[in-house]
C-alpha positions in Angstrom: 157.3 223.1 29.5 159.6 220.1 28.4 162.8 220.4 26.6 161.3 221.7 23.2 159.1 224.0 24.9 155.6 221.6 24.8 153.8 221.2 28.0 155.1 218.4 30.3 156.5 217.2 33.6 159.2 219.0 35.8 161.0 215.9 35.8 161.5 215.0 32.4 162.0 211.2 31.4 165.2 210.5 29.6 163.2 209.2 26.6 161.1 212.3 26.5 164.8 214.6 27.0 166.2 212.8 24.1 162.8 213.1 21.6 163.6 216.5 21.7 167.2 216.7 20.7 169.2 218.2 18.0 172.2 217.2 16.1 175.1 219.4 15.4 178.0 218.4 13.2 181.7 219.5 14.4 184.8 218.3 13.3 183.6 215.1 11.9 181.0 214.4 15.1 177.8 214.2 15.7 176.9 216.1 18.8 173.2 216.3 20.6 172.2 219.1 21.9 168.8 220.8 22.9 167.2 224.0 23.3 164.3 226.5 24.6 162.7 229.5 25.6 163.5 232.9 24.7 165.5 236.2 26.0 168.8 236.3 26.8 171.2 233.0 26.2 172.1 231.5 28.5 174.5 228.5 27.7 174.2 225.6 30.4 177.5 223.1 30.5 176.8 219.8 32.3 179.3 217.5 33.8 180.7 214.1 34.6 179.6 211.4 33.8 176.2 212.0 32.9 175.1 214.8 30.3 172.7 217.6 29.7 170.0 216.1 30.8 170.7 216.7 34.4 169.8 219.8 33.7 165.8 218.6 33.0 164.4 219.6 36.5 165.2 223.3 36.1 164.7 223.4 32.4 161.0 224.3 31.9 161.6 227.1 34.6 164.5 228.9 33.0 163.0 228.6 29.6 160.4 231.4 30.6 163.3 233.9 31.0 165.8 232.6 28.8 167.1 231.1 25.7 168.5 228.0 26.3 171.1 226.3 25.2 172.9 223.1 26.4 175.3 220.2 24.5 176.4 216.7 25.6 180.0 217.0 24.9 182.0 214.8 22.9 182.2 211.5 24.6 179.1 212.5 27.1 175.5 211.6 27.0 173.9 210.5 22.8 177.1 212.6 21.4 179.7 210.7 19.8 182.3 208.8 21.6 185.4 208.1 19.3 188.0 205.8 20.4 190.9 205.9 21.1 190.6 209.7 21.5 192.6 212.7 22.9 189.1 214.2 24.8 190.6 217.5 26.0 188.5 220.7 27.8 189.8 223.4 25.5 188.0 220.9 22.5 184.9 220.9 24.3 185.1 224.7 24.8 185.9 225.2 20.8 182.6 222.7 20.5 180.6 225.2 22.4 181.8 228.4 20.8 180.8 226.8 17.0 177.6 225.4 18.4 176.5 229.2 19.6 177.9 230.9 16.5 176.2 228.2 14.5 173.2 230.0 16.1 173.9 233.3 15.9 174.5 233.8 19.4 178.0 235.8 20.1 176.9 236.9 24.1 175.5 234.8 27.0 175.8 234.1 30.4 176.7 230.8 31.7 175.7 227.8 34.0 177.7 225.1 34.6 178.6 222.2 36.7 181.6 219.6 37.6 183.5 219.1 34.7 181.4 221.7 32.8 182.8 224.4 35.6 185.9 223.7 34.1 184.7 223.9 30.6 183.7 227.5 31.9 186.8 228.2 33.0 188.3 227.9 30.1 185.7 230.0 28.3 186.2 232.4 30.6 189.8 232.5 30.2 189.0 233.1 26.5 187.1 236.0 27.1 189.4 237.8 29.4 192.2 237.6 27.0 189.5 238.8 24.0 188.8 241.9 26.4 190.8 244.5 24.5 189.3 247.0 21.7 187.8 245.3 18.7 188.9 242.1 19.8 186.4 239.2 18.5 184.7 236.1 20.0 182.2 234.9 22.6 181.5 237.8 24.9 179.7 236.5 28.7 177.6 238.1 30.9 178.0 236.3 34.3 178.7 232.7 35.3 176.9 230.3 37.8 178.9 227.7 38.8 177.6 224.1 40.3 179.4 221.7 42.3 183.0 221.1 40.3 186.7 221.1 40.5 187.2 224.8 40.7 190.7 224.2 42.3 192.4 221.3 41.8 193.8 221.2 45.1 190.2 221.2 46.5 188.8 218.4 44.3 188.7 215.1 46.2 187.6 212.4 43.4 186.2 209.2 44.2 188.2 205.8 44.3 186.7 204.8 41.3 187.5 208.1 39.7 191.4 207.7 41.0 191.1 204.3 39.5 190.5 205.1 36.2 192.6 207.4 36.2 195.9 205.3 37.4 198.0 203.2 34.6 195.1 200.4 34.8 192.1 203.1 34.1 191.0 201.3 30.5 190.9 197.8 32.4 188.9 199.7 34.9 186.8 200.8 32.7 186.1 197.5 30.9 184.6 196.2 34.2 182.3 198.9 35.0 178.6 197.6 35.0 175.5 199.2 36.1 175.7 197.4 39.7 178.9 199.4 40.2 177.8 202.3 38.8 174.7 202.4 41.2 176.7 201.6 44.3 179.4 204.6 43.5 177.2 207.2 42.1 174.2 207.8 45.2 176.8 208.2 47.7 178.1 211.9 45.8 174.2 212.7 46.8 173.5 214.3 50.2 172.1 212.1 52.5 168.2 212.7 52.3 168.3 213.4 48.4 169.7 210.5 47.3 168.0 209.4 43.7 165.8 206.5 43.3 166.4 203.0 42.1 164.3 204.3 38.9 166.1 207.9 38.5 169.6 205.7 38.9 168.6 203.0 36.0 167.8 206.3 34.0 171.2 207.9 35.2 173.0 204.4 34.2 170.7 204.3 30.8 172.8 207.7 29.8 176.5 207.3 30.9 176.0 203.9 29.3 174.5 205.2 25.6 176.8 203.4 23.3 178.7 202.1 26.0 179.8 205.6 27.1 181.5 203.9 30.8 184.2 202.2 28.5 185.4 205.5 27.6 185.5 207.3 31.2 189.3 206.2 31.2 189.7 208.8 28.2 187.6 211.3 29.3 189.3 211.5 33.3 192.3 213.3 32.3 190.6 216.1 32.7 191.9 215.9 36.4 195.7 216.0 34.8 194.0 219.0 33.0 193.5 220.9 35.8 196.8 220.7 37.4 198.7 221.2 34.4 196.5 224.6 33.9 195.8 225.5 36.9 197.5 228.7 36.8 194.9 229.5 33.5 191.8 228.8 34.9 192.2 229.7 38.6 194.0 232.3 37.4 190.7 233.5 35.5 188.5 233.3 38.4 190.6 235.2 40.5 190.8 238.2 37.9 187.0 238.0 36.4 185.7 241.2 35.1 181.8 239.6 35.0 179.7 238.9 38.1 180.4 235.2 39.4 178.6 232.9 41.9 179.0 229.6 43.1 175.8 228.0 44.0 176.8 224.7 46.2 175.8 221.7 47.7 177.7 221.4 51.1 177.4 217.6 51.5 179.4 216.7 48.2 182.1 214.8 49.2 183.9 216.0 46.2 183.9 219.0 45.7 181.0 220.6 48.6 181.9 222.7 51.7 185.6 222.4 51.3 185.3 223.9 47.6 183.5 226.7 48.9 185.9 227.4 51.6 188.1 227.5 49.1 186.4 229.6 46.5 185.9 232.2 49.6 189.6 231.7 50.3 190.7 232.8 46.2 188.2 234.8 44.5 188.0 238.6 45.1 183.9 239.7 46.5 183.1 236.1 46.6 179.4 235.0 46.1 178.6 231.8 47.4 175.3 230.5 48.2 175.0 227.1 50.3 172.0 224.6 50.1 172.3 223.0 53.7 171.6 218.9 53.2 172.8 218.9 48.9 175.6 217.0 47.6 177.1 216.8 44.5 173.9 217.5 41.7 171.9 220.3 43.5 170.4 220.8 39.7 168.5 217.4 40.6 168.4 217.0 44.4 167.1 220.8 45.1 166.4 222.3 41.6 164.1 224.9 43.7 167.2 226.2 45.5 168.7 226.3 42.4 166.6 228.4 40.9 166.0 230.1 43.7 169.6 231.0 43.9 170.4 231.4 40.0 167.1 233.8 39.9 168.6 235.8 42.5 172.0 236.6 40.7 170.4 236.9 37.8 167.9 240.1 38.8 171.0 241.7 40.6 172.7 242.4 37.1 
């Protein structure tokens, strides 16, 4: 099944992913977002740069047992991308919780990846302090996490990411092209899973929509983000009442085996589940293992 639910290819073309988008109105945006399937929610968060459609390879599959969910957050993907703009995580968590009570959806469980983990995090933050008798909001099931920067102290970003983070990030972002792009963005890929010159023009075709790369400067701070709260959203990790796992690709130079160490280090009972030869996007290099891996947590609750 494709992204509306039609018969179609595993591997979705971009052009086919975004026929079948929605739009959703939110504080004077216009945000894209898609959906499938039926049974429980389940709410899938996406990352940095790119945008819900990394999440096209294990789409059709999860639709069977779920209702699905996903957004391109503000600044991602064929949402909106104001400028100059304050993009902040708790905003893209608020666009989130309106997008599922838009739909009448108050519980669901979660998957989520890179900067979407952290996105999670602070939904999940949300929920622990919502815990008490008669207290209102999004209530979550479980949550999946992908490749991300769990712990700030574990993340190791790429020079470009550093870059465009530094006092000269907007300048860095001006010169960003898709020749860049291509040369930065295979080597976060593990080393036999790398994506094609065709899957990276589609990648490039994405982060690019309405010259999205002149924005990245903007949306980076979310690195800044996570130190400053790193107390909040470790700190709900750490003292999760709902069944976790991290599902991760050890070869990630960013956030792979090192992450997991760490996770294992922090987080009481932890479940982790490795996929030996996967970098940064398992969702796309091994979306078997994903589901795989995702099924399995999922029949344990």
């Amino acid at each position: 099944m494709g992204p509306n639910g039609r018969s179609g290819s595993i591997t979705e073309s971009l052009d086919t992913w975004r026929a079948a988008q929605r739009s959703f109105a939110h504080g004077g945006h216009t945000l894209a977002w898609w959906e499938a399937g039926e049974g429980e929610p389940l709410l899938l968060i996406h990352g940095f740069p790119t945008a819900s459609w990394d999440w096209s390879r294990i789409w059709p599959a999860l639709a069977k047992r779920f209702r699905l969910v996903a957004l391109d957050m503000l600044g991602f993907g064929f949402s909106d991308k104001p400028r100059p703009y304050a993009y902040s995580i708790a905003e893209q968590a608020d666009l989130h919780e309106a997008l599922l009570a838009k739909l009448g959806i108050d519980t669901c469980h979660l998957l989520a990846h890179d900067y979407g983990d952290t996105v999670a995090q602070e939904l999940l933050a949300r929920f622990e302090e919502r815990r008490a008798p008669g207290a209102r909001g999004l209530l979550l099931r479980s949550i999946c996490f992908l490749n991300g920067g769990l712990f700030p102290e574990s993340h190791h970003p790429r020079p470009v990411q550093v870059a465009l983070a530094g006092e000269d990030g907007e300048k860095v972002s001006a010169l960003l092209d898709e020749a860049a792009f291509t040369r930065g963005f295979g080597d976060v890929f593990g080393p036999t899973t790398k994506p094609s010159d065709a899957e990276l023009a589609e990648f490039w075709q994405l982060v690019s929509h309405a010259d999205g790369q002149r924005i990245w400067h903007l949306l980076i701070r979310y690195m800044e983000e996570r130190r400053t709260n790193r107390e909040r959203w470790v700190g709900a990790l750490v003292n999760a009442s709902i069944p976790l796992r991290l599902v991760n690709g050890p070869a990630d130079p960013v956030s792979g085996a090192h992450l997991a160490a760490r996770y294992r280090e922090l987080v009481p009972n932890p479940d982790v589940v490795l996929l030996p030869g996967i970098g940064h996007y398992p969702q796309t290099e091994d979306p078997e293992g994903v589901l795989r891996a995702f099924e399995a947590f999922q029949a344990r609750l």
